[in-house]
C-alpha positions as CSV (number, residue, x, y, z in Angstrom):
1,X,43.3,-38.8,111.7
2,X,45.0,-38.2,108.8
3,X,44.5,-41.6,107.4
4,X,40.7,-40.5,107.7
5,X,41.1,-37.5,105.9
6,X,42.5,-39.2,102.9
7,X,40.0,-42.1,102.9
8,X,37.5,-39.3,103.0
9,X,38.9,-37.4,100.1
10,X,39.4,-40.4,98.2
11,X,35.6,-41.3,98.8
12,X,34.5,-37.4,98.1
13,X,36.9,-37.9,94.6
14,X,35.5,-40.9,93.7
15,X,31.9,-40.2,94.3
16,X,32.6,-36.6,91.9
17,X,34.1,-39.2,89.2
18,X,31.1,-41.3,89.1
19,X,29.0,-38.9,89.4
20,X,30.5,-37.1,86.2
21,X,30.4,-40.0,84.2
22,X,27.1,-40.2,84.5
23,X,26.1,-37.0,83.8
24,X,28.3,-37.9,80.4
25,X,26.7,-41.4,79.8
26,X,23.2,-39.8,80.3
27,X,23.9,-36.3,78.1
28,X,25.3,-38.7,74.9
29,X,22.2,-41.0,75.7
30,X,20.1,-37.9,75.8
31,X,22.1,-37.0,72.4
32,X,21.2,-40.2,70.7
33,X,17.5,-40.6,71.0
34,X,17.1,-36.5,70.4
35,X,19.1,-37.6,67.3
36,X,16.7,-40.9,66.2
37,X,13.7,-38.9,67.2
38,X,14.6,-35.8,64.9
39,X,13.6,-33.4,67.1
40,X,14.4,-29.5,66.5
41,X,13.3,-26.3,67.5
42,X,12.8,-23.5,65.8
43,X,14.4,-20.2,66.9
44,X,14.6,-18.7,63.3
45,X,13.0,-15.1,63.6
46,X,10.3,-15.4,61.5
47,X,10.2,-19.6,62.5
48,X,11.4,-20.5,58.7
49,X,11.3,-24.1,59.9
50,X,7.8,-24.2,61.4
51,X,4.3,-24.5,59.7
52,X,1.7,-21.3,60.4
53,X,-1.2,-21.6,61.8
54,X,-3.0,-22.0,59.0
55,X,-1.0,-25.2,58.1
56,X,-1.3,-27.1,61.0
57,X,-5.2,-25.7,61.1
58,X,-5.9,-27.3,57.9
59,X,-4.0,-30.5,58.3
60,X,-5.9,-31.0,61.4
61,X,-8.9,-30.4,59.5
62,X,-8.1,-33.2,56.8
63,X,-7.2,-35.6,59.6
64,X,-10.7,-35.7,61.5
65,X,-11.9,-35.8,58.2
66,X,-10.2,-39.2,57.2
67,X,-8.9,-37.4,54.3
68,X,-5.1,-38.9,52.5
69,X,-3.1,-37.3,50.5
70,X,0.0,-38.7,48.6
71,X,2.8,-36.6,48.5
72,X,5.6,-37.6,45.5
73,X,8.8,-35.8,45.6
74,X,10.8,-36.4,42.6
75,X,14.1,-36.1,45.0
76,X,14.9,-37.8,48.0
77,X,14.5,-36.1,50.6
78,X,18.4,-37.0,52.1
79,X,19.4,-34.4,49.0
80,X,17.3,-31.4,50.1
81,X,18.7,-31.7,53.5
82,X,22.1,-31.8,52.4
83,X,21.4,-28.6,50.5
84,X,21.3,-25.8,52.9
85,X,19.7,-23.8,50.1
86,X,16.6,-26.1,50.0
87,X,16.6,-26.6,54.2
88,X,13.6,-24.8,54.6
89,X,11.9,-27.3,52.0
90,X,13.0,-29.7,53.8
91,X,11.8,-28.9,57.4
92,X,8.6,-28.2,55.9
93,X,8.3,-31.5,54.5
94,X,8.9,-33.1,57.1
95,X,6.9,-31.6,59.3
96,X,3.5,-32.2,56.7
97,X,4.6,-35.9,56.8
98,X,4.0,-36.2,60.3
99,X,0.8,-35.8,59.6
100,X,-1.7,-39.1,59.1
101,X,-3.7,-37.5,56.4
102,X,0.1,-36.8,54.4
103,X,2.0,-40.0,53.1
104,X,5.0,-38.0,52.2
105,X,6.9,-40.1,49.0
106,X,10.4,-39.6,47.9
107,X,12.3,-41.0,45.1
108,X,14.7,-40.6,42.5
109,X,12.4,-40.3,39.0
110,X,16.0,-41.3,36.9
111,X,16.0,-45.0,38.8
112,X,12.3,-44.9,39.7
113,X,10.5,-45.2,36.5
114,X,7.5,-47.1,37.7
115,X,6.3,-44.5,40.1
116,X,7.3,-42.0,37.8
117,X,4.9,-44.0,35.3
118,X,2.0,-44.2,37.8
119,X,1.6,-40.5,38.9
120,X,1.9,-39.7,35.4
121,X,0.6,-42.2,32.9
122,X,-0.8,-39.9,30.7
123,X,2.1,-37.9,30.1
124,X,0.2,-34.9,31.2
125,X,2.9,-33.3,33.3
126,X,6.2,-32.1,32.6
127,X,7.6,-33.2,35.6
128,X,11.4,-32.0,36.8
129,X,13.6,-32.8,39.4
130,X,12.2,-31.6,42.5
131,X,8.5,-31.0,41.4
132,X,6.1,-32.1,43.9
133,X,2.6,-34.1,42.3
134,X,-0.1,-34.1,44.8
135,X,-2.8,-37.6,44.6
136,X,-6.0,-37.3,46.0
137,X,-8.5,-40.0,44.9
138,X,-9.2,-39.3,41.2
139,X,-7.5,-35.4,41.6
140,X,-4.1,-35.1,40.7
141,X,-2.2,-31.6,40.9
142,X,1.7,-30.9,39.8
143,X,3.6,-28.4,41.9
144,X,6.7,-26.9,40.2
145,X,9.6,-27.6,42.7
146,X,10.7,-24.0,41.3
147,X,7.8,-22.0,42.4
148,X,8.7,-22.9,46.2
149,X,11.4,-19.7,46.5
150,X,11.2,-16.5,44.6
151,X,13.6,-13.8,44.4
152,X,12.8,-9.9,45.0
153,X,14.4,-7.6,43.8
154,X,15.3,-3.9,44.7
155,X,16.5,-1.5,41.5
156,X,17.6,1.8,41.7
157,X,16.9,4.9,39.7
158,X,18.6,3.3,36.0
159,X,17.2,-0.3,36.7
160,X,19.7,-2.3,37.6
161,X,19.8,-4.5,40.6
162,X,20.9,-3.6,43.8
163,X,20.3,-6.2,46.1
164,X,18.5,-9.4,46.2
165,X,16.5,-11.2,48.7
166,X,15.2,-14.8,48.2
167,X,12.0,-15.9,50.3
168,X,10.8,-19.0,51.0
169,X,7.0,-19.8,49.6
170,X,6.8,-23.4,49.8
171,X,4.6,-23.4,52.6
172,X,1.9,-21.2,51.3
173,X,2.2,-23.6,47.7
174,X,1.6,-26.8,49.1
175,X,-1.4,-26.0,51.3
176,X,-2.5,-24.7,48.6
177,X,-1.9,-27.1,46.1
178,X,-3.6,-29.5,49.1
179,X,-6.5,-27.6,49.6
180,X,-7.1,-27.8,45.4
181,X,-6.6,-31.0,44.9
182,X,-8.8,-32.4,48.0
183,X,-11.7,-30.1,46.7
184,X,-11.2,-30.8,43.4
185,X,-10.3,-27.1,42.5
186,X,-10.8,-26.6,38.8
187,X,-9.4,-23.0,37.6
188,X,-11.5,-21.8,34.5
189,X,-10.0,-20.8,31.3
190,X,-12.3,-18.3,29.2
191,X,-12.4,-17.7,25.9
192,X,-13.0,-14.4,25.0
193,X,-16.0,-14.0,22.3
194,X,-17.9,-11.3,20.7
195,X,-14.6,-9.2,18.4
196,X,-14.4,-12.0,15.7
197,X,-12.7,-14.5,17.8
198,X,-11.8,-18.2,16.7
199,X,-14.3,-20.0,18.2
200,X,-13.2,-22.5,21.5
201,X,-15.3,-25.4,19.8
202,X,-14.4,-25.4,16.4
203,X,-11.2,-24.3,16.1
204,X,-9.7,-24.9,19.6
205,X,-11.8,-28.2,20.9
206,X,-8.6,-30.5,20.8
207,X,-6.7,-28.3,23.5
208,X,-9.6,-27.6,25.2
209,X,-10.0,-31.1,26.0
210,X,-6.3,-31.5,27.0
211,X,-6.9,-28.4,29.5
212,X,-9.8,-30.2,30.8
213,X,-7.2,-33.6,31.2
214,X,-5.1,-31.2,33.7
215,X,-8.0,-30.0,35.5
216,X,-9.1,-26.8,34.1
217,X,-12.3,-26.0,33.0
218,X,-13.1,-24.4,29.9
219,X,-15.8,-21.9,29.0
220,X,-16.6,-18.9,26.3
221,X,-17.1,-15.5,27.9
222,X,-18.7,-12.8,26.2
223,X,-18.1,-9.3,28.5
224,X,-21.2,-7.6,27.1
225,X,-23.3,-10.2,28.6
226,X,-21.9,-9.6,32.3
227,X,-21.2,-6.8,34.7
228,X,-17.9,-8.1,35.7
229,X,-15.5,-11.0,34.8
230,X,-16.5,-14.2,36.5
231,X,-15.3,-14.9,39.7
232,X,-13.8,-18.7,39.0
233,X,-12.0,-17.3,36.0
234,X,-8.4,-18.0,35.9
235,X,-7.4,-17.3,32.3
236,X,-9.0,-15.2,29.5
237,X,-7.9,-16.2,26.3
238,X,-8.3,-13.8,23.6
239,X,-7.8,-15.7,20.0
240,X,-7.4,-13.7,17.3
241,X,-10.0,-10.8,17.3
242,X,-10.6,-9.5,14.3
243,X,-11.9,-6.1,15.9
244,X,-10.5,-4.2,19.1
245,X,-11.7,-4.3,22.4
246,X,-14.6,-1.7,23.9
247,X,-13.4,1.1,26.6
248,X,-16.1,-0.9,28.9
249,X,-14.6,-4.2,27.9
250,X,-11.2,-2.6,29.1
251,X,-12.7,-1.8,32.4
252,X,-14.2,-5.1,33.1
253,X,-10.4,-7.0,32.6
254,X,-8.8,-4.0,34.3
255,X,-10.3,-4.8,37.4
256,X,-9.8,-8.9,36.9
257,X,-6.1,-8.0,36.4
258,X,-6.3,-5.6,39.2
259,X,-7.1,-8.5,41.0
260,X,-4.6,-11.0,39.7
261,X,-6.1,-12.2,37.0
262,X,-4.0,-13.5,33.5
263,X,-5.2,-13.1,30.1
264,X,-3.2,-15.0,27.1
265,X,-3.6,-13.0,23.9
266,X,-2.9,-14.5,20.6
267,X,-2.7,-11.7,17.8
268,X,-1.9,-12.9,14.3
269,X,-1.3,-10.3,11.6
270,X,-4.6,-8.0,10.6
271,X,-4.5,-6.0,7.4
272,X,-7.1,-4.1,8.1
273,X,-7.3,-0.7,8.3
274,X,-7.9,0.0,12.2
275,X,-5.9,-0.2,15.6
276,X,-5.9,-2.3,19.0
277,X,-6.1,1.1,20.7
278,X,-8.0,-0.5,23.6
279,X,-6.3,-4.1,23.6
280,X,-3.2,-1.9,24.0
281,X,-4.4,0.3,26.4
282,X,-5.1,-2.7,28.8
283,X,-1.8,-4.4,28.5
284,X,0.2,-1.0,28.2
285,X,0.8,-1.3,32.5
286,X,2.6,-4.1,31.8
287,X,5.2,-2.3,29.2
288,X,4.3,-5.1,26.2
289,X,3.5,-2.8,22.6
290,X,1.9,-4.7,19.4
291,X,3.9,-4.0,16.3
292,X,1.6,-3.8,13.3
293,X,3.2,-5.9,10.8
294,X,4.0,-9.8,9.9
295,X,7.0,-11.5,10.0
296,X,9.1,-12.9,7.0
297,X,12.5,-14.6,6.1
298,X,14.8,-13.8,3.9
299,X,16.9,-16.9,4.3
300,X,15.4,-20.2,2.8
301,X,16.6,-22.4,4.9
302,X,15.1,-20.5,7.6
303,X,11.4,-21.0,6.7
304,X,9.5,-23.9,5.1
305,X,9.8,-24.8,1.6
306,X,7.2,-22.3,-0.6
307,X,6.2,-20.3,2.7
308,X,8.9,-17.8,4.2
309,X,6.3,-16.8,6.5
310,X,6.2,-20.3,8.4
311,X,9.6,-19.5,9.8
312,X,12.0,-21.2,12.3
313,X,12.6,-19.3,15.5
314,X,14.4,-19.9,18.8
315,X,13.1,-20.3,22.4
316,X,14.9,-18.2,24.1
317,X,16.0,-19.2,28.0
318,X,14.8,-18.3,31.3
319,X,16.2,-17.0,34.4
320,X,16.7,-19.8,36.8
321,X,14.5,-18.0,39.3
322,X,11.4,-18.0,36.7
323,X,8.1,-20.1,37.0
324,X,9.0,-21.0,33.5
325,X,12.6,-22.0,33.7
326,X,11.8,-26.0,33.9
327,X,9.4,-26.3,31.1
328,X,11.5,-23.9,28.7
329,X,14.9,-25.5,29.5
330,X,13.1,-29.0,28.7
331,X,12.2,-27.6,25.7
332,X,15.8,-26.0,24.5
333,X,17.1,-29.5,26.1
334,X,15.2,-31.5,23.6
335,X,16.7,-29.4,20.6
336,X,13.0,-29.2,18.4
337,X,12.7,-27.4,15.6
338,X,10.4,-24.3,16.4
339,X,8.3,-22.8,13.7
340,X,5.6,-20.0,13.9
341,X,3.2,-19.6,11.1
342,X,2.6,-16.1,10.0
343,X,3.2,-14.2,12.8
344,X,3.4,-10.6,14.1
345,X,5.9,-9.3,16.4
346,X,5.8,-7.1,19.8
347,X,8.0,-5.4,21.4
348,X,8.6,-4.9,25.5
349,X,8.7,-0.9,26.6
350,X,11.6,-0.4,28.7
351,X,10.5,3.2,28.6
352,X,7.4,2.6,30.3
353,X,6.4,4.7,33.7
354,X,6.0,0.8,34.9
355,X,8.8,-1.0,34.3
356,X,9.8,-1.2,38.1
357,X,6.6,-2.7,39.0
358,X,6.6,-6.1,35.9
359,X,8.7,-8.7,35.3
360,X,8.7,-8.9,31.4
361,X,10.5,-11.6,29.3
362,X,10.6,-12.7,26.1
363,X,9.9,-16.6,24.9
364,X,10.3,-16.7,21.6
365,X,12.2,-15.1,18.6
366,X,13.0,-15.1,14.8
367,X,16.4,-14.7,13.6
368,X,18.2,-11.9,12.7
369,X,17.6,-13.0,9.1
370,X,14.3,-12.0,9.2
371,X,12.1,-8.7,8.6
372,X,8.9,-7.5,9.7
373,X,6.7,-6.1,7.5
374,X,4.7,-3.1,7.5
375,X,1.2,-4.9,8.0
376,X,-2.5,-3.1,9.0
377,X,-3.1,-0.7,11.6
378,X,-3.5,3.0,10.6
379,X,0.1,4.5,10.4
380,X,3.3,4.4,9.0
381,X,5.4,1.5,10.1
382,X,8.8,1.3,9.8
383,X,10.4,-2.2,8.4
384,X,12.1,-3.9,11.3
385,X,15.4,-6.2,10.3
386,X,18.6,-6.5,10.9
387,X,18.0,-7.6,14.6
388,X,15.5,-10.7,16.2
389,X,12.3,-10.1,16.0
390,X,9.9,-11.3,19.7
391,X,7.2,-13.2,18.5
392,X,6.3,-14.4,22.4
393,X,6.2,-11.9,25.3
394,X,4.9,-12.0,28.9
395,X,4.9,-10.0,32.1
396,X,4.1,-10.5,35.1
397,X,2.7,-7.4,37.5
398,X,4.0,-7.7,41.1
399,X,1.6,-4.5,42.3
400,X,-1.3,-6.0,40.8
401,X,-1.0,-9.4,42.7
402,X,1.2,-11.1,39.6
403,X,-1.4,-10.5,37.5
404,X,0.4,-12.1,34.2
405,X,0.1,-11.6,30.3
406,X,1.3,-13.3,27.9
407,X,1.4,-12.5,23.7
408,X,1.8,-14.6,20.7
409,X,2.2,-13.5,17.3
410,X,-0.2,-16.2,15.6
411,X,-3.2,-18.1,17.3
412,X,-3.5,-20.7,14.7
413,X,-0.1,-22.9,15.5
414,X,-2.5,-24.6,18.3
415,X,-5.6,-24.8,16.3
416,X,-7.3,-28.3,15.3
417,X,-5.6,-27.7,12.1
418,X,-1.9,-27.5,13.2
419,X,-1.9,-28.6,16.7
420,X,-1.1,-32.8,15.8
421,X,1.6,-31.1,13.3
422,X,4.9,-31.9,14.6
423,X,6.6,-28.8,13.4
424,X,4.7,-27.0,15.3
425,X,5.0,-29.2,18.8
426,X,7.7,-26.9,20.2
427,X,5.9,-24.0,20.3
428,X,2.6,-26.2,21.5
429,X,4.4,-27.3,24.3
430,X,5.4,-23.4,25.2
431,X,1.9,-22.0,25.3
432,X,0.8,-24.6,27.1
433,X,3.9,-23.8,29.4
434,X,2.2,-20.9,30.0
435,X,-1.0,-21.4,30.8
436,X,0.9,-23.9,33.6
437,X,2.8,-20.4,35.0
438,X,-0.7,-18.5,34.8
439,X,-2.5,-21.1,37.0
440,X,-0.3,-21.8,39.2
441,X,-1.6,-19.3,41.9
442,X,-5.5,-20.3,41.1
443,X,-5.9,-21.0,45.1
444,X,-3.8,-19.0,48.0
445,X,-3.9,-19.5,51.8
446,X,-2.2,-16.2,52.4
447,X,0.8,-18.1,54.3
448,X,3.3,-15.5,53.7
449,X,6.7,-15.7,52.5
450,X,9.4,-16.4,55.0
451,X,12.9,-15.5,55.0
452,X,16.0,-16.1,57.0
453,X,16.8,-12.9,59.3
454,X,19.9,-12.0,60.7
455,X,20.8,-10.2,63.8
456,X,24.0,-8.3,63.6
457,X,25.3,-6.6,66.8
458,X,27.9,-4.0,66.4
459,X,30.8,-3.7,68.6
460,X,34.2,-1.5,69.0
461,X,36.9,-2.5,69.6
462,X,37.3,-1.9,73.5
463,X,33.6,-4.2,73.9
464,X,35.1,-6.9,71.3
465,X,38.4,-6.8,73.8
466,X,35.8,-6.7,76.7
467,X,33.7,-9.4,75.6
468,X,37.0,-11.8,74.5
469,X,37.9,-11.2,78.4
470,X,34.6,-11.7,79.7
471,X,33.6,-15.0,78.0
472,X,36.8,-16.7,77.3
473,X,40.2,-15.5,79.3
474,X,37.5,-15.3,82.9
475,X,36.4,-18.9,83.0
476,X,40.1,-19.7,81.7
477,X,41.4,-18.2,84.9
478,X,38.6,-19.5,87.3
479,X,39.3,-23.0,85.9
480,X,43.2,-22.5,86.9
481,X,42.2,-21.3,90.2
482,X,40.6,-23.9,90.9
483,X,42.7,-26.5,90.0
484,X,45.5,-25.1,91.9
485,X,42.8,-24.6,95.1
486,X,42.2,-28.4,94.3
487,X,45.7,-29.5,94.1
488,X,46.8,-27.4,97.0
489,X,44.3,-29.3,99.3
490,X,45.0,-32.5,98.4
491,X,48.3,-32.0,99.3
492,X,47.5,-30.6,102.3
């Protein structure tokens, strides 16, 4: 009987080890084509690592339409995933690639000059590690790999920084950037007419046909002629009026920049006897001032030769976390010489009710050599030396859906006159910078920003004790118990 016993427990113990092999052969098997497949789920919070609705929507869309887009990364894609800082990127991609309508292509633009050549053949991009340039038939369209995370930013009652959240955005920019470039999307720029103005075709036509080879549009716009400012309107470039701005003039671009809107203003020096009262009542919400005066240097080897108003300044460096960080770092990177022609200076109003709301910076500078100069305007200036001047200013209004400004001192450095002047090919290069960072957001889906939550679950130290007992000393036990229950009936 006892022989029985044993050739029954030796059958039960065998049968239990096959049958937990199994279970292990077909959990690593499992493991494995999981692995190959690449398949996840998403339990982030906010699903971080997921396409909306309105993604997947629109890719579907583009699909029964037989529509293709190329997708060039300038990175492989192996380095964003290694990157837990760009792992949201990198989810995202790969979820559009497995899409028909998406052929997803990575490489490395420092050993990949060929592609590098073919999506860019025309040198009309400034293209950075990580960019993204979307191909659609004839319509091309560069995303800045930058613009893909921002960073908020909470202040407290002095203005410094208390805390910092960064949010992922990627999403939202590429199905944008994919519904422009399948409709052929083309943001307008405007050129403001009607206060004296240089005129778009004869002294601008040059740039204007390089906007138009990066797919803007360009057009005059005189505000007298319409109730409101266009609806296609992306940028209103104001070039050197020679009078001010009318109250209903300020109206009609309040509400465009209520909107989001961007207006580049270029303001050379005016002797005359009168103020911007209205030009500076528009752009006073976003804490820039105009200095009435021009721009000198007492140094001579600071200016060009019989001119120490053509002077040599510096571009001055972005935070990392700016739209404009790639194209300005190129730019320091390449070590040009920067000159402005006669210029004016502004100045950025910390002061300002507002300041909280913009994000204001400053792009270009003259040295501490130089002075500005008491110039037009109807009272007394002071003389401003001893420190750099700011020839180039922006800001950028988060409660007014990023509505953006930008000034510059002189509007004549990108004239048909001076723009094929290489002295001046720096400075070139940084308006046209910025008119990149103003039409970025020319088409939104309204995906919103995502960010990684964290749940945090606080305990004392009587549940911590509790919860040590409960999930790791309890099944300790059990599993002694019953290896002793085992080993004390196979003895038996």
């Amino acid at each position: 009987m006892a022989k029985i016993r044993n050739a029954k427990n030796k059958i039960f113990t065998s049968f239990a080890w096959i049958i937990a092999i199994l279970i292990l052969v077909i959990a690593i098997i499992i493991n494995v084509v999981v692995a190959k497949l690449d398949f996840n789920i998403d339990v982030s919070v906010q699903k971080l690592f997921s396409l909306s609705e309105t993604s997947t929507d629109y890719l579907d869309e583009l699909e029964e339409q037989g529509v293709n887009v190329d997708m060039y990364l300038l990175m492989e894609m192996e380095e964003l995933e290694s990157d837990s800082s760009t792992r949201s990127l990198y989810r995202a991609l790969v979820e559009y690639d497995e899409y028909d309508c998406i052929n997803l292509i990575d490489f490395d633009p420092n050993e990949n000059e060929d592609i590098l050549e073919k999506i860019n053949s025309d040198n009309v991009y400034t293209l950075n590690v990580g960019d993204i340039v979307l191909i659609c038939g004839d319509n091309k369209r560069h995303i800045n790999g930058i613009s893909m995370y921002s960073t908020n930013y909470t202040y407290d009652d002095y203005g410094n920084i208390t805390e910092s959240k960064e949010t992922f955005q990627g999403e939202n920019v590429l199905t944008s950037g994919l519904k422009a470039v399948v409709d052929g999307y083309l943001p307008t720029v405007y050129f403001l007419t009607g206060h004296g103005e240089k005129d778009m075709t004869d002294s601008y036509s040059k740039i204007t046909a390089l906007m138009k080879s990066k797919n803007y549009r360009t057009a005059t716009l005189n505000l007298s002629d319409v109730e409101t400012v266009p609806d296609d309107a992306e940028i209103i470039v104001v070039a050197a009026p020679s009078s001010d701005i009318t109250k209903q003039e300020v109206d009609k671009l309040s509400a465009y920049l209520d909107e989001g809107g961007n207006m580049s203003v270029m303001l050379p020096p005016n002797g005359g006897e009168f103020d911007y009262d209205n030009l500076q009542e528009l752009i006073d919400p976003f804490c820039l001032k105009i200095d009435y005066n021009y721009v000198y240097e007492t140094e001579s080897d600071m200016h060009m030769a019989d001119d120490n108003t053509n002077i040599i300044c510096s571009i001055v460096e972005q935070e990392e976390s700016s739209d404009l960080y790639g194209d300005i770092q190129s730019l320091i990177d390449s070590e040009f010489i920067t000159y402005m022609p006669k210029s004016r200076s502004f100045s950025i109003d910390y002061d300002n009710e507002n300041i909280q709301s913009v994000v204001t910076g400053t792009l270009l500078t003259s040295s501490e050599t130089s002075v500005g100069e008491p110039y037009g305007g109807t009272y007394d200036s002071d003389i401003l030396e001893g420190y750099a001047l700011e020839l180039a200013v922006y800001s950028e209004d988060k409660s007014r859906n990023n509505a953006k400004v930008t000034l510059f001192g002189n509007a004549e450095f990108i004239d048909d006159e001076h723009i094929e002047d290489v002295s001046y090919l720096s400075s070139y290069y940084i308006y046209l910078a910025t008119v990149t960072w103003m039409a970025n957001q020319n088409l939104d889906m309204g995906i919103g920003e995502k960010s990684a939550a964290v749940d945090y679950m606080s305990l004392t130290e009587s549940s911590a004790y509790s919860l040590i007992v409960f999930f790791i000393a309890l099944p300790v036990v059990i599993m002694v118990i019953g290896v002793v229950i085992w080993l004390r009936r196979r003895h038996s």
